[in-house]
KEKE-3310 file (N, C-alpha, C; in steps of 0.2 Angstrom, whole numbers, plus 5000, padded with zeros to 4 digits):
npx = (5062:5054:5050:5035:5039:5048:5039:5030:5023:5007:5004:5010:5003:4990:4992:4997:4987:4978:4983:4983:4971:4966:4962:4969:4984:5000:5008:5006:5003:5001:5001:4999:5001:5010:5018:5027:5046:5049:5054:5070:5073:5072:5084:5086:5094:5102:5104:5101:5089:5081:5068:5066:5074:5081:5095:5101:5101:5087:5071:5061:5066:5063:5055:5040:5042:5052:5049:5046:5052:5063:5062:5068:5081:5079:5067:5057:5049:5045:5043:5032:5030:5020:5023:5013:5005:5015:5021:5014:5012:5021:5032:5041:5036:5029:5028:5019:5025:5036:5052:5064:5076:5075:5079:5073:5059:5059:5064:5052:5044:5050:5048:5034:5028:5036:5042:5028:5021:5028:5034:5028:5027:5041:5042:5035:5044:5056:5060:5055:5055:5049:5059:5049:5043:5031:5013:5006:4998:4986:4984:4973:4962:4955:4953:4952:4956:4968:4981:4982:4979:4989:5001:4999:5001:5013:5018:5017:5022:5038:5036:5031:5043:5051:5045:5048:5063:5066:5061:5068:5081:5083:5071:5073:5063:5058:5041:5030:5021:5011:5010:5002:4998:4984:4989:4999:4991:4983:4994:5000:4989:4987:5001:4997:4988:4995:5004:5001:4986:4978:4988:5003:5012:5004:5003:5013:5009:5007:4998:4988:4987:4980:4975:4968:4962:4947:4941:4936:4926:4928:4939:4948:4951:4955:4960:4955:4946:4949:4943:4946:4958:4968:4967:4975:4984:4976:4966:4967:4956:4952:4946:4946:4934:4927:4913:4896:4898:4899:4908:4908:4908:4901:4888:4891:4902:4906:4895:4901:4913:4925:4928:4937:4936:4949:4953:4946:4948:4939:4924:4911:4899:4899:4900:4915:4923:4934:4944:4949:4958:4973:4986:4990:4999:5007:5010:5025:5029:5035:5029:5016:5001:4988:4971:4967:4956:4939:4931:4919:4909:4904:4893:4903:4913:4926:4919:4924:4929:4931:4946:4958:4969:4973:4969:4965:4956:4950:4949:4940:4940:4934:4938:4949:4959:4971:4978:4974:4985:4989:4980:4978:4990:4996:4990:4988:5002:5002:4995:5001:5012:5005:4998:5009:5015:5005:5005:5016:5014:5004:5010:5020:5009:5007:5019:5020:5009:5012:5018:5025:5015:5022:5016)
npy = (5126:5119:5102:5091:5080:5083:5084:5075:5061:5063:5076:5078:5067:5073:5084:5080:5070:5083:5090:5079:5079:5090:5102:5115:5115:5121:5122:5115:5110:5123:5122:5112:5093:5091:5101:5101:5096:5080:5072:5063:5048:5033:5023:5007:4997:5007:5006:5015:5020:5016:5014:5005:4988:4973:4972:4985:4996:5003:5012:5002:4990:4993:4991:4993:4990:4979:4969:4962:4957:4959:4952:4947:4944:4928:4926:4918:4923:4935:4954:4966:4981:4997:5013:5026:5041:5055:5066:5082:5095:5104:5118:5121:5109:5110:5102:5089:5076:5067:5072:5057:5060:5070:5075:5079:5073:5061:5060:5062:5051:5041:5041:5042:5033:5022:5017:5017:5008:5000:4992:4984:4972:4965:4954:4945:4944:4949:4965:4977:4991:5004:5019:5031:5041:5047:5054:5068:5074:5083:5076:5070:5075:5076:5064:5061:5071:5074:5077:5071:5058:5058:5061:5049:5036:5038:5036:5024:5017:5019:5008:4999:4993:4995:4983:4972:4972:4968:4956:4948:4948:4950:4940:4927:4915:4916:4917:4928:4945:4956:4973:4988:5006:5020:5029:5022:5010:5008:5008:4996:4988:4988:4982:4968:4964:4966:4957:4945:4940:4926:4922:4913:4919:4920:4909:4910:4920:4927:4933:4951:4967:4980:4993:5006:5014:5011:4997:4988:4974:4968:4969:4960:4946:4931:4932:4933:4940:4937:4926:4926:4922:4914:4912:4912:4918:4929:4944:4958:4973:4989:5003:5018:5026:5037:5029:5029:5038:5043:5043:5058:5056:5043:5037:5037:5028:5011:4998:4985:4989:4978:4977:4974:4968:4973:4963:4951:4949:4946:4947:4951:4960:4961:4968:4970:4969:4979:4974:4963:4969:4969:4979:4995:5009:5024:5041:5040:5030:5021:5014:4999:5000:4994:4987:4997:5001:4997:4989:4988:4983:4992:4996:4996:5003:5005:5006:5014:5014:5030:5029:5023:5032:5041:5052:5058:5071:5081:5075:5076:5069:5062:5054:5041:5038:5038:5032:5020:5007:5010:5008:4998:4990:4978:4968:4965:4963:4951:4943:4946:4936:4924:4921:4920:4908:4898:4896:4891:4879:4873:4871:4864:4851:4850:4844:4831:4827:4823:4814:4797:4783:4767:4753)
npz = (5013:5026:5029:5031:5035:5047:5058:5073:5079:5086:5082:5070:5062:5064:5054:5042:5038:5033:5026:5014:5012:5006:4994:4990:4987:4988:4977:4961:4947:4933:4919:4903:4902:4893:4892:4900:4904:4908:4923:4924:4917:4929:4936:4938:4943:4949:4966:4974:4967:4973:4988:4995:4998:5000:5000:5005:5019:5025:5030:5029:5033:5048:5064:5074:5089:5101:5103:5090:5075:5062:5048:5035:5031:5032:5026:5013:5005:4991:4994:4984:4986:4982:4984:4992:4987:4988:4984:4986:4982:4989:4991:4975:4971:4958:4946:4934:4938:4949:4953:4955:4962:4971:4987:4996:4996:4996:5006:5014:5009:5013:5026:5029:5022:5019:5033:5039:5033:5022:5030:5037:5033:5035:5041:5033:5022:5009:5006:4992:4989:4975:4969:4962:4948:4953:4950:4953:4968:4963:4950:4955:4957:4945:4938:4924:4915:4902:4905:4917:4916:4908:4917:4926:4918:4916:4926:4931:4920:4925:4937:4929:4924:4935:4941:4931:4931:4944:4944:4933:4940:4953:4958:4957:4956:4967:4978:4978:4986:4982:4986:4990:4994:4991:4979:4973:4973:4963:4953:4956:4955:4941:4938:4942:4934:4921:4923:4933:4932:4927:4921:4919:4931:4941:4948:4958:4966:4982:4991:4986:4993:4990:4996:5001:4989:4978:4972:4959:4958:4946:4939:4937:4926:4932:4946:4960:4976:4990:5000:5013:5031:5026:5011:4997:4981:4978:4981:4992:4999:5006:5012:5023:5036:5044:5058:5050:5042:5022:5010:4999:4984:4986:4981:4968:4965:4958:4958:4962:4973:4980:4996:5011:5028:5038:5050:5048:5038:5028:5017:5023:5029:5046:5060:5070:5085:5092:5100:5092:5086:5083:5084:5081:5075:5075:5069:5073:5075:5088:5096:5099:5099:5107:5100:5092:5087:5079:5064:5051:5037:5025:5014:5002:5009:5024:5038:5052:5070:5083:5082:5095:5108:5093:5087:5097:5107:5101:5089:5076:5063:5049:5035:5034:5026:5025:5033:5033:5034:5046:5058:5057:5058:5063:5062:5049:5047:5053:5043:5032:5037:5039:5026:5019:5026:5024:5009:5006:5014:5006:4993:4997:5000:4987:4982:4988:4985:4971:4967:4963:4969:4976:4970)
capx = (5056:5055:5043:5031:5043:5051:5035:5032:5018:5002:5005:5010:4998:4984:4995:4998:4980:4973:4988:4979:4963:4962:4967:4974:4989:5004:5010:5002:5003:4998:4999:4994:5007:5018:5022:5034:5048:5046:5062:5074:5069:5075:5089:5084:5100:5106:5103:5098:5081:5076:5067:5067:5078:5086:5105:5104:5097:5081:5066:5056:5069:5061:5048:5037:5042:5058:5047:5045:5060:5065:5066:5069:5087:5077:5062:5057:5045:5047:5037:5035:5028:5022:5021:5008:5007:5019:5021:5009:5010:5024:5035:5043:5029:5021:5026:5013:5028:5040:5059:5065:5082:5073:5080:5068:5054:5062:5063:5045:5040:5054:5044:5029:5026:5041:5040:5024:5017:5031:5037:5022:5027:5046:5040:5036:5047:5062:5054:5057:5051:5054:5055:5047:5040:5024:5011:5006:4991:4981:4982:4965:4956:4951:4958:4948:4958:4973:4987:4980:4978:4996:5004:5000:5005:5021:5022:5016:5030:5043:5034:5032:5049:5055:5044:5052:5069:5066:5061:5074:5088:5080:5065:5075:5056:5052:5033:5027:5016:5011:5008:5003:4994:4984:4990:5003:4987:4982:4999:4999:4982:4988:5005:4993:4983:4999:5009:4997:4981:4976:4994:5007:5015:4999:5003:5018:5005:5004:4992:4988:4985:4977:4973:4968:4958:4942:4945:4932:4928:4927:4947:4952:4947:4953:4962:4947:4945:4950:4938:4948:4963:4973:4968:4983:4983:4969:4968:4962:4957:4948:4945:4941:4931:4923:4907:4890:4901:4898:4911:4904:4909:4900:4884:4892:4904:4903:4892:4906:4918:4928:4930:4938:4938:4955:4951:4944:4948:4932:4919:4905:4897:4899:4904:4922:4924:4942:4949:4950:4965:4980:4987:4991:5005:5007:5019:5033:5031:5036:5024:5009:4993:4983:4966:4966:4949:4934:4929:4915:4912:4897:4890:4909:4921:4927:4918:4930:4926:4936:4956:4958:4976:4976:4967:4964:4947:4949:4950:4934:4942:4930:4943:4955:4961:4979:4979:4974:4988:4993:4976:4976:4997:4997:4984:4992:5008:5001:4993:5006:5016:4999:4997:5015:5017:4999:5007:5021:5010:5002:5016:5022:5007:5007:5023:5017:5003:5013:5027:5020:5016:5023:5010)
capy = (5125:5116:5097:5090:5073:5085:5083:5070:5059:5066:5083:5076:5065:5077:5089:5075:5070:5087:5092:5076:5079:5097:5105:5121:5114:5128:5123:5111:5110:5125:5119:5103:5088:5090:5110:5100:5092:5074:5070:5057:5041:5030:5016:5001:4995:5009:5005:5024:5023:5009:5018:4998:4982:4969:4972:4989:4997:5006:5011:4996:4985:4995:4989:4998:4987:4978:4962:4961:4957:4960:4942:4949:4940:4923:4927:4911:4929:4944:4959:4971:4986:5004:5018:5031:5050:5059:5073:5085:5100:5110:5124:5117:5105:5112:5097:5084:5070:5071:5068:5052:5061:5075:5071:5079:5072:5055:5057:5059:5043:5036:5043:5040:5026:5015:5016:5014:5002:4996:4987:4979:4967:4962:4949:4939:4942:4955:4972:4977:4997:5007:5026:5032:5048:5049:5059:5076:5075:5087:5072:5064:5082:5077:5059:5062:5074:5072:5079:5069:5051:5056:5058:5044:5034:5038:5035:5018:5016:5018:5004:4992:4994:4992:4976:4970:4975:4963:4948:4947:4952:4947:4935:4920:4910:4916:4919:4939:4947:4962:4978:4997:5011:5025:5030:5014:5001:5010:5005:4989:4985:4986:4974:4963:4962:4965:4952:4941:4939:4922:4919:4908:4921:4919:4904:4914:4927:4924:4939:4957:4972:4983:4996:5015:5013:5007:4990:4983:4966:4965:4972:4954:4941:4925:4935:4933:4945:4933:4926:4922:4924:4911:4910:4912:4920:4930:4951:4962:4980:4992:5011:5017:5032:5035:5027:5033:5044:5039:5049:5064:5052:5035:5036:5035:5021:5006:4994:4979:4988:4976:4979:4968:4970:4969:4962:4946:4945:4943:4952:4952:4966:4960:4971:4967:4974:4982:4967:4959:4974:4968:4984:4999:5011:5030:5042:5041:5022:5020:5006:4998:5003:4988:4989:5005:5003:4993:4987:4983:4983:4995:4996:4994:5007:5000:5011:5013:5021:5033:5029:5025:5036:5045:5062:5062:5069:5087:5073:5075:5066:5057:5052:5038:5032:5041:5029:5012:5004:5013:5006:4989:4984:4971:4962:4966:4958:4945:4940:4941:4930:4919:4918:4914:4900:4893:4897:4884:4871:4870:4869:4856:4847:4848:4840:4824:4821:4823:4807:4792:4779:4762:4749)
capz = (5017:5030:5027:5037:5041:5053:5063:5075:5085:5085:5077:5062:5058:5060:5050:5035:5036:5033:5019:5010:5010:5004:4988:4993:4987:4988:4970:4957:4937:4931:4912:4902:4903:4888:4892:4906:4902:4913:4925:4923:4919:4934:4933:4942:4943:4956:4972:4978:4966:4976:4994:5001:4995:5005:5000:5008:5026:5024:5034:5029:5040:5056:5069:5082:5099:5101:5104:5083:5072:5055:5047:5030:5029:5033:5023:5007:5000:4993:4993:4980:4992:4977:4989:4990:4984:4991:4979:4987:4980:4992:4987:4970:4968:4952:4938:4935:4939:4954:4952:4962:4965:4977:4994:5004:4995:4998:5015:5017:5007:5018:5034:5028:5019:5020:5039:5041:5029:5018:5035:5042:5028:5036:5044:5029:5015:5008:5004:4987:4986:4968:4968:4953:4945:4953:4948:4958:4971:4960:4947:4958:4958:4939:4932:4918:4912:4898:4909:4922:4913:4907:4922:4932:4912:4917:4935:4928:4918:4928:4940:4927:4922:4943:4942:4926:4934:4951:4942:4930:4942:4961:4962:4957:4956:4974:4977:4978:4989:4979:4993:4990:4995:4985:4970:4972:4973:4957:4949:4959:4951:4935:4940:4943:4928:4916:4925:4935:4930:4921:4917:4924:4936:4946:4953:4961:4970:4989:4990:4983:4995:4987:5000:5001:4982:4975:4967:4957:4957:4939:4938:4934:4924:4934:4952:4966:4981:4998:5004:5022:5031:5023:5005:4991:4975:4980:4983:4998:4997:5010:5013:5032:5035:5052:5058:5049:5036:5019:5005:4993:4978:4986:4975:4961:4965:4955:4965:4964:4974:4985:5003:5017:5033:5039:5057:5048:5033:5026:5014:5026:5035:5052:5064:5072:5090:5093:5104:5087:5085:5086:5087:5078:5075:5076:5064:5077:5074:5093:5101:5094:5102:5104:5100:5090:5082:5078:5058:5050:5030:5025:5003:5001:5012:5028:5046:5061:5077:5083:5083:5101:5106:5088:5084:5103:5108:5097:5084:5069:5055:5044:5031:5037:5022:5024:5039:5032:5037:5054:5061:5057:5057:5066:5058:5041:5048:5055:5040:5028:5038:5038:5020:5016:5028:5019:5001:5007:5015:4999:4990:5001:4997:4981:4980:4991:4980:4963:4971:4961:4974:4976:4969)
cpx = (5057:5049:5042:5035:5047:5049:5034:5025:5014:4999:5005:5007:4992:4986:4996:4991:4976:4977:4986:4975:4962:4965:4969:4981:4995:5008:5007:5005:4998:4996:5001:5003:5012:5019:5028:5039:5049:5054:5064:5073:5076:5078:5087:5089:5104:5100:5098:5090:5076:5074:5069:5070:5085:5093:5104:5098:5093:5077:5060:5059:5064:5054:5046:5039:5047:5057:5044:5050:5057:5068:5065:5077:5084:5072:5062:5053:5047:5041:5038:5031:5029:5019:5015:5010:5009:5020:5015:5008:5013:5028:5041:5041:5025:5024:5022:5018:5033:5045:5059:5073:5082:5073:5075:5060:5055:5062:5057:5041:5045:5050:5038:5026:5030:5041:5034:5019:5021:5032:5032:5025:5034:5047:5039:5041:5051:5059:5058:5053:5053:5052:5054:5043:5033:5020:5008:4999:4987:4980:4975:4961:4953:4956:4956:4953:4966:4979:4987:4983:4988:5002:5006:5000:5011:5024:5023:5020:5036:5040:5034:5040:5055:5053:5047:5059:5069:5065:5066:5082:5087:5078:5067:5068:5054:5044:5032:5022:5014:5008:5007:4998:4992:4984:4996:4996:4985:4986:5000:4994:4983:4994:5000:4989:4987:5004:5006:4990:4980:4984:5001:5011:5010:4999:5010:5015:5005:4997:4994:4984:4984:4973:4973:4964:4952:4946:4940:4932:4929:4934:4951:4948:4947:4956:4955:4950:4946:4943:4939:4954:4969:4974:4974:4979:4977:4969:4963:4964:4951:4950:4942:4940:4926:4916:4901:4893:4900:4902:4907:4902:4903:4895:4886:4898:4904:4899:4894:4911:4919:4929:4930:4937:4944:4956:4951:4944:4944:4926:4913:4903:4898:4901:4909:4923:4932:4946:4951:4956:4969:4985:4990:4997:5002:5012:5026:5035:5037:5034:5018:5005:4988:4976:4962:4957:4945:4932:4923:4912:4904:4898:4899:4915:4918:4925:4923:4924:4931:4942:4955:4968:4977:4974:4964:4956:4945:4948:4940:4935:4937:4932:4949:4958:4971:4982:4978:4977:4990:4985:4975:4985:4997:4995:4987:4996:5007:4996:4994:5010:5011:5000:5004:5016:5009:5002:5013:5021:5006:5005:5020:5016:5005:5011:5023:5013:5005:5018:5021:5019:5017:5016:5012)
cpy = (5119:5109:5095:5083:5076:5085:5078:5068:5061:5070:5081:5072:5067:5081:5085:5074:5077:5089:5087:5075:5085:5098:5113:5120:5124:5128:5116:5114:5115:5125:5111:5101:5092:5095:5108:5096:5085:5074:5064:5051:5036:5022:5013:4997:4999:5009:5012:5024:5015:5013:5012:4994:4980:4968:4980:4991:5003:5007:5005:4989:4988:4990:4992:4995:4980:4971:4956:4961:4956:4954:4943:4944:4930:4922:4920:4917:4933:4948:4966:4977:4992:5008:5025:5036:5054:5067:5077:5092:5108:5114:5119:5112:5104:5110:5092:5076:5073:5068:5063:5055:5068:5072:5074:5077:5064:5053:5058:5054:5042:5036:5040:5034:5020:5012:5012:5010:4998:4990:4983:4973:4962:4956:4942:4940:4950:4959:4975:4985:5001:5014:5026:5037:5048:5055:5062:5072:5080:5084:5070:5069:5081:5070:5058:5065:5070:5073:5074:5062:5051:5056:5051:5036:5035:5034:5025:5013:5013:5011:4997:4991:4990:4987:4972:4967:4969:4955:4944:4946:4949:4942:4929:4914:4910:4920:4926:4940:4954:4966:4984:5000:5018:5024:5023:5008:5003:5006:4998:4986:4983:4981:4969:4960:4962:4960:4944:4936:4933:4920:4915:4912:4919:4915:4904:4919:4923:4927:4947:4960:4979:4989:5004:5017:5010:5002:4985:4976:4962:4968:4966:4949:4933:4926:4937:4938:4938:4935:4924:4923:4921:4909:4914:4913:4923:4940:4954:4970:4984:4999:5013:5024:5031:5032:5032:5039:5041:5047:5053:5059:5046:5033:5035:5031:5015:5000:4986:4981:4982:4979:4974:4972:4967:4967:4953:4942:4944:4950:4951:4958:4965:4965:4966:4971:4975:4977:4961:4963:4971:4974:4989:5004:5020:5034:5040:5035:5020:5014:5007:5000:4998:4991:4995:5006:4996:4992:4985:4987:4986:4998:4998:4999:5001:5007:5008:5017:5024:5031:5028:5028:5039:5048:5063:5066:5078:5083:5073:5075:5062:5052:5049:5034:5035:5036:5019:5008:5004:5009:4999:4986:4980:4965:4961:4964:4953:4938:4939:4936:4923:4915:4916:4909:4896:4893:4891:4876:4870:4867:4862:4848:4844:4842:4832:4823:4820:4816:4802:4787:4772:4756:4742)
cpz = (5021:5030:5034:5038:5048:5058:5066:5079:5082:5080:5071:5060:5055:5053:5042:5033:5032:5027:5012:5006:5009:5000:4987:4996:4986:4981:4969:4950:4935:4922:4911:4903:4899:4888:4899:4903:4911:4914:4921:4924:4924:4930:4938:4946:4949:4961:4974:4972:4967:4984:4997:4995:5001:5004:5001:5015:5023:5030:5033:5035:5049:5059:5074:5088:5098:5101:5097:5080:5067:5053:5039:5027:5029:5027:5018:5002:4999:4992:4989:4981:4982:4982:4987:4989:4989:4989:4982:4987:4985:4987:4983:4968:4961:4944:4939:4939:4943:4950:4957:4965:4969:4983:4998:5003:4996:5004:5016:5016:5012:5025:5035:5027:5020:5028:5040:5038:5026:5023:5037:5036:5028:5038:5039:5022:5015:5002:4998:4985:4982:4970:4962:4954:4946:4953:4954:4959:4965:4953:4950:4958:4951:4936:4926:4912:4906:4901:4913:4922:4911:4912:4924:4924:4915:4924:4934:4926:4921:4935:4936:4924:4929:4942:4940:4928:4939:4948:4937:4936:4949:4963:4963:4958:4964:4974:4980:4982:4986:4985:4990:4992:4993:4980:4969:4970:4966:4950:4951:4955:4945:4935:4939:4937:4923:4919:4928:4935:4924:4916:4922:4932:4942:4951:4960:4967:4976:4991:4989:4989:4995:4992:4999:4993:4982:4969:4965:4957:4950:4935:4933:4931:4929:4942:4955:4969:4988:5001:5014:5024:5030:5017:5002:4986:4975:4982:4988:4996:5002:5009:5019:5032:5044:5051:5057:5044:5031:5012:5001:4988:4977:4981:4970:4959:4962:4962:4969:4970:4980:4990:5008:5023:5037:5046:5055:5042:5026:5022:5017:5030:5041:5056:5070:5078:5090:5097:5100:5084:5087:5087:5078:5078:5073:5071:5067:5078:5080:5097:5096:5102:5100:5105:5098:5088:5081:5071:5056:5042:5028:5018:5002:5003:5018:5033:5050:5065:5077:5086:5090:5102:5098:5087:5092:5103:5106:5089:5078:5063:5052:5039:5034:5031:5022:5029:5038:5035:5044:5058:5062:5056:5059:5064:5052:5043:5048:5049:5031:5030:5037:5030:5017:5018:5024:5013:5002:5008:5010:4994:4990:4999:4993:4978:4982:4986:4974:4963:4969:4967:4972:4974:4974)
residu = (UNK:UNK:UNK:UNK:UNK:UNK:UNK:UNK:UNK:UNK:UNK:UNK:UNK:UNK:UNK:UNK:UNK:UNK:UNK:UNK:UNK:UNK:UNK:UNK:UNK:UNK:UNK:UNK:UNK:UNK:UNK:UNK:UNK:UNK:UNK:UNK:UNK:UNK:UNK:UNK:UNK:UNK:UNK:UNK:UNK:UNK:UNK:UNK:UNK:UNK:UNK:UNK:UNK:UNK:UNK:UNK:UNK:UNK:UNK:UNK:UNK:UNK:UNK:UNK:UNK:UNK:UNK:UNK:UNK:UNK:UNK:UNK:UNK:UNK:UNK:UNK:UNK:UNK:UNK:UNK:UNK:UNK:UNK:UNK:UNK:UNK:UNK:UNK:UNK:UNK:UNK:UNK:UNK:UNK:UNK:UNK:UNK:UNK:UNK:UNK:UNK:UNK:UNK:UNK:UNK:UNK:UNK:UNK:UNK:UNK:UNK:UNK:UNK:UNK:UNK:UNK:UNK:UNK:UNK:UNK:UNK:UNK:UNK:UNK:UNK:UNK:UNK:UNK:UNK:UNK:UNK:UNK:UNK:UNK:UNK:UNK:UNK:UNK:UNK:UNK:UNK:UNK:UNK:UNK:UNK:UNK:UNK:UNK:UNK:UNK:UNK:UNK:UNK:UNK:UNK:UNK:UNK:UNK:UNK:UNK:UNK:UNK:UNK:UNK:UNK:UNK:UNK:UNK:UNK:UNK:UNK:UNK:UNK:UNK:UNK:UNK:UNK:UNK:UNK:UNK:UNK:UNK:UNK:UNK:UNK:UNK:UNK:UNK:UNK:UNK:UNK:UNK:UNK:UNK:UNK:UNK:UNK:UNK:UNK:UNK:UNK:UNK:UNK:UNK:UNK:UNK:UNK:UNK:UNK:UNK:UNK:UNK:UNK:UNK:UNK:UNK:UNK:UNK:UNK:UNK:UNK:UNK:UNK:UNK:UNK:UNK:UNK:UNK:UNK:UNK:UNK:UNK:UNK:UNK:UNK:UNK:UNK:UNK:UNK:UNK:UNK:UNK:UNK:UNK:UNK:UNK:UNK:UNK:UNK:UNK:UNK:UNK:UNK:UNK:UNK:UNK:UNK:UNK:UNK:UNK:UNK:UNK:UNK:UNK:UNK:UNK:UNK:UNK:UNK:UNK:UNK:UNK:UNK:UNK:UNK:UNK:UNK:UNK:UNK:UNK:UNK:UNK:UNK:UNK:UNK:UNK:UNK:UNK:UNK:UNK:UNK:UNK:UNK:UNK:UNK:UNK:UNK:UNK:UNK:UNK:UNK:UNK:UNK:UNK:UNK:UNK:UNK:UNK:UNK:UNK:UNK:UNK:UNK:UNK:UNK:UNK:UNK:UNK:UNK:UNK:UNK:UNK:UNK:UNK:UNK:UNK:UNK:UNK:UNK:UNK:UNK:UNK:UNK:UNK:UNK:UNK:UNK:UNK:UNK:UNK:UNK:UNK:UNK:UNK:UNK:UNK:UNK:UNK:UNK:UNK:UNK:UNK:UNK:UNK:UNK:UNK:UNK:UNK:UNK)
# end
């Protein structure tokens, strides 16, 4: 069968979009976890169960417009980018955890996610993306359940295991931007509280990107929510939904969640007109499209208007969280590279003031 990365432009995003957000998947788990046997646990150590890593050529190297370079060989940061759910339930889809050595399911995280999000981040630091056994789309239809909770346990696993893996063997004491989306910020969340959180790596963080999830504010004990576009050690996290839509769920949302607006940075409600867009990116990750959309931060998802150039004007999407990144890349670029060069000049001045001075 034939997948949807074969699709391109326009087409395909509505087509991606709508395969997301409905569960009239064509396969799924039809019994509990432990009636599957779980794929192969992944080695860290081969190259090929890495999607992105700067000692081989990937999709995270790319960029939409030829006026943007790939400064991952120069880079001082890394980035440890956890891709969202790709697993979604096509023909041969129906275990709770994917393999990571199915190639045509690898090429849609590659299309999907490594193109279009992992790279907004080549600009500041050398992109570090694990494949791992993530759990099936029809995991989030009930996370309550035991099948459910054991899945994405595992997919877990093998992330902390990648992370593990990078810091031993990669980081060399360079400072981290942790990156994911979806079910990745889910596993990123917990990175962050089993590796970051109130402990010496901390002081390693540039910033957490926590996108496409709800992300309490009461996740961490001593990791804040950025309050701006250049604090360090500090996490951002949005959900975009058109203007005056407000999800099924949202009532019963906790009433801390976080949400930025990624325009400014900022946990205020303001509205952010679209000239504050530095521009946007489409699946065919061609040209940016400046000025894709407008922001503004409402009882904790993030309102757009409508996409300028992206569902075109058949477009009545409601739901843009599959799109988080493709709306606002430039800003996301623009503001990792921000927070790393401040994570430096701090640095720098730390070291100035710690030089005893001549009496």
């Amino acid at each position: 069968m034939k997948i949807a990365v074969q699709l391109t432009g326009l087409f395909f995003l509505l087509f991606y979009i709508s395969a997301c957000s409905t569960q009239n998947y064509k396969a799924y788990p039809r019994k509990s976890f432990s009636s599957y046997n779980a794929p192969d646990t992944p080695d860290y150590s081969r190259e090929d169960n890495w999607a992105a890593a700067p000692f081989k050529r990937d999709r995270a190297d790319r960029v939409p417009d030829p006026s943007i370079k790939n400064r991952q060989e120069e880079a001082k940061a890394d980035v440890f980018f956890v891709h969202t759910t790709t697993y979604l339930g096509e023909k041969g889809q129906g275990t709770w955890n994917a393999p990571i050595n199915n190639e045509l399911l690898n090429q849609k995280t590659d299309e999907l996610a490594i193109t279009c999000q992992a790279s907004a981040f080549n600009g500041a630091g050398r992109i570090f993306a694990p494949r791992y056994r993530q759990a099936h789309l029809h995991a989030f239809d009930d996370r309550d359940t035991e099948s459910a909770v054991s899945a994405l346990e595992l997919a877990y696993f093998d992330i902390q295991t990648a992370f593990e893996y990078y810091l031993e063997n990669y980081n060399e004491g360079r400072p981290i931007i942790i990156a994911a989306h979806g079910q990745g910020s889910q596993h990123a969340l917990r990175i962050l509280q089993d590796f970051f959180d109130g402990q010496d790596l901390q002081k390693k963080l540039v910033a957490a990107y926590l996108v496409g999830e709800s992300v309490s504010a009461s996740a961490f004990t001593t990791l804040q929510p950025c309050e701006n576009a250049t604090q360090t050690q500090c996490y951002c996290s949005w959900q975009s939904y058109i203007r005056d839509y407000f999800p099924p769920n949202h009532e019963s949302r906790p009433i801390d969640v976080i949400c930025h607006n990624p325009l400014t940075w900022e946990l205020n409600d303001l509205f952010v007109d679209a000239d504050q867009n530095q521009g946007g990116v489409l699946w065919k990750f061609e040209r940016i499209i400046p000025n894709m959309t407008d922001a503004q931060v409402k009882e904790g998802i993030l309102w757009i208007s409508k996409p300028k150039a992206l569902l075109g004007t058949k477009g009545k999407r409601k739901d843009f969280r599959k799109v988080d990144y493709h709306l606002f890349y430039m800003n996301i670029r623009l503001n990792a590279q921000q927070r790393v060069g401040t994570y430096f000049e701090n640095k720098q001045e730390q070291i100035i003031s710690s030089v005893p001075r001549k009496k």
